[in-house]
N, C-alpha and C positions, 0 to 999 in steps of 0.2 A: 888507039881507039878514042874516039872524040865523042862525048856527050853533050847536048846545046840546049837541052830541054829540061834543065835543071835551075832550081832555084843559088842565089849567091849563100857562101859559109852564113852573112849575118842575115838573111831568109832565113836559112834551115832554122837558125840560135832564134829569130823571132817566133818560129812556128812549135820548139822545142817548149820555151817558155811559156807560149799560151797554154801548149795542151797541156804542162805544168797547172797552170791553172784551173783548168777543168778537169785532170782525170787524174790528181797527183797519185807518186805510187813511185817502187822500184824501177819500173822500166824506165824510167826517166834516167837515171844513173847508169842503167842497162846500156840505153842509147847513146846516152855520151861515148860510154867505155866501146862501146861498137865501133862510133866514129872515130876515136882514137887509136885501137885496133886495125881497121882498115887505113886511116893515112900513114902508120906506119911499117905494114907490110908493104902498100903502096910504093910508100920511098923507095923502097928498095925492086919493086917490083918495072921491067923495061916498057910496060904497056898499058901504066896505070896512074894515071892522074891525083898526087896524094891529098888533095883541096877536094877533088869532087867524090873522090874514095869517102873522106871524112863528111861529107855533104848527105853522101847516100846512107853513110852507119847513120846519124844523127838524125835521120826521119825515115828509118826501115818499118820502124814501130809505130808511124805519126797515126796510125788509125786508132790508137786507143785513145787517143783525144776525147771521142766518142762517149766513153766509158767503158766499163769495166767488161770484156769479153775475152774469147778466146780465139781459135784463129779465123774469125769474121774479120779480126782488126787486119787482114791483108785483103779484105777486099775494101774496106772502109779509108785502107789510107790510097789504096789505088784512086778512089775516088775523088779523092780529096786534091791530091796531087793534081790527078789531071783534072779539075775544076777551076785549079791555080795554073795551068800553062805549064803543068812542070810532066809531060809526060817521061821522059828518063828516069826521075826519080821516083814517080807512081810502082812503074818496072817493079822495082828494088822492093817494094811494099808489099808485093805479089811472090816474090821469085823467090827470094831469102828464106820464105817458110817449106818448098815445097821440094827439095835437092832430088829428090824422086819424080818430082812430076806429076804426082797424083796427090788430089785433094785430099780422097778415101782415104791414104792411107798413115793422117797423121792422128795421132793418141787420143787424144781427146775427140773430135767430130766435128761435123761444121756445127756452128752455133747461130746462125741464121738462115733467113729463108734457102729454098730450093734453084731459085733464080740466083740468088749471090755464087751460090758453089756452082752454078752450071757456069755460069759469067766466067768464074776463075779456072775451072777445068778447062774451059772453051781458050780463055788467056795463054795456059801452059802447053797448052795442045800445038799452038802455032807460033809460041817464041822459041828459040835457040839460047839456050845458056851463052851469055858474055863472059870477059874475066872480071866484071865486076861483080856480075850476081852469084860465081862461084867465090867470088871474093866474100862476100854479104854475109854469104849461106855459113862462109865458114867462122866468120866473126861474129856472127849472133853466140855461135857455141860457143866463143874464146871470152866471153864477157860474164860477170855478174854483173848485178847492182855496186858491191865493192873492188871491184877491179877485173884482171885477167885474170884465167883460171886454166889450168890442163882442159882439154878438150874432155875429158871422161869424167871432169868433175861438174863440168855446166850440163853435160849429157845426162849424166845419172840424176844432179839436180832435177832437172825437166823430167824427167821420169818419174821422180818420186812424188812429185807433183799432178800430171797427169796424168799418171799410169802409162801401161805399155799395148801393144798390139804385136800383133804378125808381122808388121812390117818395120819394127823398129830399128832391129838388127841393121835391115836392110839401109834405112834410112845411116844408122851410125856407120855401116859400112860407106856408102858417098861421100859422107863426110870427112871421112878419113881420106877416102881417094883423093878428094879435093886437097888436104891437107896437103899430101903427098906429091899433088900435081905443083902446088904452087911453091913447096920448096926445093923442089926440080927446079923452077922456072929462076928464084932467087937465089939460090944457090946456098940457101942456111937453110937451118931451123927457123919457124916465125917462131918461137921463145924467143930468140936470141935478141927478138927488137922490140919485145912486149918485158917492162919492165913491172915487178912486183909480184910474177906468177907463182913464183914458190912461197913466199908470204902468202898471197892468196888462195893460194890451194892447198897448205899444209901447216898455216897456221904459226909460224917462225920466222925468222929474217937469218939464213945461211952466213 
């Protein structure tokens, strides 16, 4: 699978550091660990690029540049992206948050106009899940701000944060399929190539 409409690693690190600037915060740390999460299931993955894998963790988030919101920031980095020629990675901006496909039905609500969420409904309507955006979707969960983490503990993190709905369940059920899908495809656990999770998730060093 070939991506051409992406910005280069030191793009991404330029656009990382700016919004750095404007909208400091955890998710900065978040997105690192995203991108180093995906280039290194990457590696080992047959159909996945682990440079443009890290390219796309590394600005999934780039909409909170913006400041301080909630999930407008995938329609804001969509935009953003494709402003800069980078539609590929725009995708990733959009796609990462919605593993269902429906706007409606994540936790918190849209938090901008009526037009942004018809834009992104209308978006998800007519793309096809890649293995990159299951890839995305599934390393946004595998991250905090201090490292990687079980998937049930960045999930209930979020949770406890946002609150929950009718459709969460549903939601952490995809997410797990995904899991499931892409360690079929490599042939491990992705723990086994994410280093620090049991430190990070429990607190100790085994």
């Amino acid at each position: 699978m070939i991506l051409k409409k992406i910005p280069s690693i030191e793009e991404a690190e330029a656009y990382l550091l700016e919004a750095e600037e404007l909208n400091p915060g955890p998710w900065i740390p978040h997105s690192r660990y995203v991108g180093e999460a995906a280039k290194l299931i990457a590696e080992q993955h047959p159909s996945l690029d682990p440079d443009i894998a890290q390219i796309l963790g590394y600005l999934h988030d780039i909409g909170r540049r913006f400041g301080v919101m909630n999930i407008r920031h995938t329609y804001e980095g969509h935009k953003f992206l494709e402003e800069q020629g980078h539609a590929d990675a725009a995708r990733i901006c959009i796609t990462h948050s919605f593993p269902t496909k429906r706007v409606d039905e994540v936790s918190d609500g849209w938090d901008g106009p009526k037009e942004q969420m018809e834009f992104t409904q209308d978006y998800l309507d007519k793309v096809e899940f890649n293995d990159y955006d299951k890839l995305l979707q599934l390393c946004d969960a595998l991250a905090m701000p201090s490292g990687f983490v079980l998937l049930e503990k960045r999930l209930l993190d979020a949770a406890m944060r946002r609150g929950v709905n009718d459709y969460t369940l549903k939601r952490w059920q995809v997410t797990f399929e995904i899991q499931a899908e892409i360690e079929e495809t490599i042939g491990a656990s992705i723990y086994s190539v994410l280093d620090g999770v049991v430190e990070n998730t429990f607190g100790f060093t085994p």
